[in-house]
N, C-alpha and C positions, 0 to 999 in steps of 0.2 A: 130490285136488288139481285143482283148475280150471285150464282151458285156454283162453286166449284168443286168436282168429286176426286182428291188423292186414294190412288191405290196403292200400298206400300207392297212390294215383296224383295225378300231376301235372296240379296245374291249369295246362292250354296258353296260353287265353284267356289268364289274368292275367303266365303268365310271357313271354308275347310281347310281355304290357301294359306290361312294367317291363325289355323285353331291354336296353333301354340302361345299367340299372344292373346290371348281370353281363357279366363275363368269357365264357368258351366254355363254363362252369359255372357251376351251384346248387349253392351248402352249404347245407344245413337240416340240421335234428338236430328229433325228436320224444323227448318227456318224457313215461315211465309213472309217473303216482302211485299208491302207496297210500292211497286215500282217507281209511283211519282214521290214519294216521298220513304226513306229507306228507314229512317225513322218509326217506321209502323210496323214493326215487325213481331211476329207470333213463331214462339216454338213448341214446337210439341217433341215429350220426349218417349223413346222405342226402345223395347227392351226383346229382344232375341234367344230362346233358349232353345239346346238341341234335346230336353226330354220330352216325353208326351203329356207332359202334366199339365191340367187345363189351366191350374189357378196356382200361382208361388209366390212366393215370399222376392222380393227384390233385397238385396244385401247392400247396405248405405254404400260400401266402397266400392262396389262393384266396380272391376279394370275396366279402362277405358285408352286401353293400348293400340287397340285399333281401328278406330276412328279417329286418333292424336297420329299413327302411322298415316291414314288415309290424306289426313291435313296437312301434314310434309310436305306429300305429293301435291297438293293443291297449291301451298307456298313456292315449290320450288317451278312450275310450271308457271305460277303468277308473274313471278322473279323474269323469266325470262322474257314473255311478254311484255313487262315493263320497260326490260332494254330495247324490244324491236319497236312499239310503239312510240315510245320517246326518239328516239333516230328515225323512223320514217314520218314522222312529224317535222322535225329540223332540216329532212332531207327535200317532206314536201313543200316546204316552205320557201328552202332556197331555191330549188327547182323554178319556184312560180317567179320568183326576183330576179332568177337568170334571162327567165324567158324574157319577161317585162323590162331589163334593161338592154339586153343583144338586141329589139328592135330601136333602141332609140342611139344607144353607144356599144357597139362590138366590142371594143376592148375594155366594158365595165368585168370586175369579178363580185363574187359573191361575195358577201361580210360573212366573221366568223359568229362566232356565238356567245359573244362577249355579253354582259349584263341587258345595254340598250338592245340590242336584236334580237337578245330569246325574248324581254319581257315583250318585245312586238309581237314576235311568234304566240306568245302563250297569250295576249288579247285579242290575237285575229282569231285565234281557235275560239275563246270564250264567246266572241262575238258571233262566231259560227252555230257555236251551239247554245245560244240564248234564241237564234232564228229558227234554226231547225225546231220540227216539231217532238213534242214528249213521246219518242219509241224510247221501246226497252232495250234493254243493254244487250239484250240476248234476243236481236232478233233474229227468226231463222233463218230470212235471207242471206245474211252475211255473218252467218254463227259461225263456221269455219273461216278463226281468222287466217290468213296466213303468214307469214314468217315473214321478216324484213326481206332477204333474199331471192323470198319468190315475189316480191312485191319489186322488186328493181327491177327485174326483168319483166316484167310486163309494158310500162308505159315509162319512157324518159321525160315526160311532160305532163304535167298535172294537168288532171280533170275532173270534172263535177263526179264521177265515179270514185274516182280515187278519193276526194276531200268526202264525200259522203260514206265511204267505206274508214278513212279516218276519225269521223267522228265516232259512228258508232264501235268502233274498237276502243277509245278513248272514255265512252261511256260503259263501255263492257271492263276495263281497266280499272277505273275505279268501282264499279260494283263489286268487281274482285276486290278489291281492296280494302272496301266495310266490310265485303263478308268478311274476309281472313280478322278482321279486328275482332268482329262479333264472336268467330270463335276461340281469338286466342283469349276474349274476355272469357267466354264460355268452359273452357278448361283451365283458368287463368285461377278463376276463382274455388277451384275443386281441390280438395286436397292429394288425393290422388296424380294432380294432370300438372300442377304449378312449375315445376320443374324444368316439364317436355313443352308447356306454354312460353315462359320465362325465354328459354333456349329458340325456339321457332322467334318468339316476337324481335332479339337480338339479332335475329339471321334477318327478317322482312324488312325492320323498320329500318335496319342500319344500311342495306343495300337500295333501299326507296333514296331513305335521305343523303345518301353519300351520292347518289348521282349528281352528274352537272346540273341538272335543270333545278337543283336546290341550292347547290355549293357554291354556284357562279354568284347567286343573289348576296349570297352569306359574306361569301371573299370581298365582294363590291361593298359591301356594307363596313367589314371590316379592316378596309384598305382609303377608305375615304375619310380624307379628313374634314371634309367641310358639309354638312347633311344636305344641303340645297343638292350637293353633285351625285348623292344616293339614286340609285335607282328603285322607281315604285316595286314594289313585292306584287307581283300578279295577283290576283283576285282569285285565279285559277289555281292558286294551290294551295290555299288558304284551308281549304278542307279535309287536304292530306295532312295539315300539321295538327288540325284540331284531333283527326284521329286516333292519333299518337299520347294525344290529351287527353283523349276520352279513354283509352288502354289503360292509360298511368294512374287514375282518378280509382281504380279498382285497390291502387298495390298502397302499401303504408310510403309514406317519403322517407323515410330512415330506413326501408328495406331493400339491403346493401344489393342484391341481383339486379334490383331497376338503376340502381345509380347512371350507366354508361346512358341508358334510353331517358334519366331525367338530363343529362347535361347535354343529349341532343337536343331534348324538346326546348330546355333555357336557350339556349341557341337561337332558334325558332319562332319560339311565341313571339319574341318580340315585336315580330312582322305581323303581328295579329292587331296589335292595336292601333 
């Protein structure tokens, strides 16, 4: 059995940066995953205070303004991510069709990204990463990901580098993406936090699920009259909508703030069965 030793300490700088948003206290709580399986997860919760007193009282509602500030930050950075992973995804995908038809016919073009082509794209990936082996989302070799922009300018033509720096950005993408669930559950459920929850979960899930790479499947589905000419719902994203499912499963179903995120999820689910 492995033994692992966290050592916590407080950053002073940023929380003297943010004292206006906390009481005489900091509630934080840190999350252990299991990497191969996310599901296993452990939180332990951290409480902060600036007197000398060895032993205190914690105060049930103790603010929790800035760690909910902190998670913004983590949302809106995810957010963006989401857009350059999913485009250099579709980019490296056609890149590699390009290459593979200029040698057989010059004047082939690239297909767009109409329903048959991403669900190609989003099964070559899954198949990719069913092969590749169980690393973590955050490995340090390639923990700094980089930006769709800096990534075009390196290589016009896909390679074993590139598709393997795409998975693991891809697997680093959705880990962000349990995490931010876990925590908008986590403040979700607080009576203090529900609000600033509600308002973040509205900003993540509606810009996840309004992308192409869900909306194309949705429009296909519901522009087809005949189901045979449906296209399959990727298997690959089937995790993102249970997530959404697993958020909503916290809140009452007549509680009017989740209404817009339950008539995404109806949307949605369907592709589940």
């Amino acid at each position: 059995m492995s033994v692992a030793v966290f050592r916590v300490k407080p950053d002073a700088a940023a929380l003297w940066k943010h004292h206006q948003l906390w009481d005489h206290s900091v509630k934080e709580h840190v999350t252990l995953y299991n990497i191969k399986q996310f599901a296993e997860h452990y939180q332990v919760t951290l409480c902060f205070t600036c007197s000398n007193v060895a032993s205190f009282y914690i105060p049930p509602n103790i603010s929790e303004s800035y760690p909910v500030s902190a998670l913004e930050d983590i949302v809106a950075k995810f957010l963006q991510n989401y857009e350059y992973t999913w485009k250099w995804l579709i980019s490296y995908h056609e890149k590699a069709l390009m290459t593979q038809f200029s040698s057989k016919n010059p004047t082939s073009q690239s297909v767009g990204t109409a329903a048959p082509k991403l669900s190609e794209i989003l099964n070559d990936l899954e198949t990719v990463l069913d092969l590749a082996s169980p690393l973590s989302p955050r490995n340090p070799i390639h923990a700094d990901m980089q930006t769709f922009d800096e990534m075009e300018t390196v290589s016009t033509v896909p390679n074993r580098d590139d598709l393997y720096q795409l998975v693991q950005s891809y697997r680093a993408l959705y880990f962000d993406f349990y995490y931010i669930t876990d925590e908008l559950v986590w403040y979700g459920v607080r009576g203090n936090a529900v609000r600033h929850s509600l308002a973040l979960a509205d900003l993540a899930y509606g810009v996840v699920f309004n992308h192409e790479v869900f909306q194309t499947f949705v429009g296909d589905a519901r522009t087809s009259t005949d189901p045979v000419d449906i296209v399959a719902f990727p298997r690959l994203l089937l995790p993102w909508i249970r997530q959404l499912g697993h958020f909503l499963s916290f809140f009452p179903e007549n509680q009017e703030a989740t209404q817009p995120l339950r008539q995404v999820y109806e949307q949605l689910r369907k592709f589940e069965a």
